[in-house]
N, C-alpha and C positions, 0 to 999 in steps of 0.2 A: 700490263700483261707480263712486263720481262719478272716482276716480282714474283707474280703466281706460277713463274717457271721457274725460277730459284726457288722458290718455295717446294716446288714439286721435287726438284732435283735433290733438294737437301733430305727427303722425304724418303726419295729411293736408295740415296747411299747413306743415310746413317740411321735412322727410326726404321726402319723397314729390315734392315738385317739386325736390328735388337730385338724386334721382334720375333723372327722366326728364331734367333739366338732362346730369347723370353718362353715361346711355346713348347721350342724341342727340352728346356730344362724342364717345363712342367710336366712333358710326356713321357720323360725318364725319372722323375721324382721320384714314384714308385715302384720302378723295376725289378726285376728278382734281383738282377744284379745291385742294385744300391741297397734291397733290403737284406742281402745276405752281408756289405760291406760294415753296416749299422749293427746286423747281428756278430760281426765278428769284435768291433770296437764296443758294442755293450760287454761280450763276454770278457773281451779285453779290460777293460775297467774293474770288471766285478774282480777275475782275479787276482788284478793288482790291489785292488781295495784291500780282499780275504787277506792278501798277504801281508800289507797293513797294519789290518786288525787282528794279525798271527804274531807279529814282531811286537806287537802294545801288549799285550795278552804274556809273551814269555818275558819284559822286563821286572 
């Protein structure tokens, strides 16, 4: 029995808060906020790319 309660304990204080750790990341995945973060870092990219492809283009 002492097993299946260390088992249990071990249960509630580390798998049990990666869990809800685990869930709250899935149900912020798609947020406006993290989809606005993504659109800022694609546009971020793209203009640094253009600029890139601006600098190869005037050599």
């Amino acid at each position: 029995m002492d097993l299946a309660k260390g088992d249990r304990e071990r249960y509630e204080t580390v798998f049990k808060l990666l869990e809800y750790d685990f869930v709250e990341t899935a149900q912020e995945f798609d947020s406006p906020k993290r989809q606005a973060e993504a659109a800022a870092r694609a546009n971020s990219d793209f203009a640094s790319e253009k600029a890139t492809q601006s600098g190869v283009r005037e050599r």
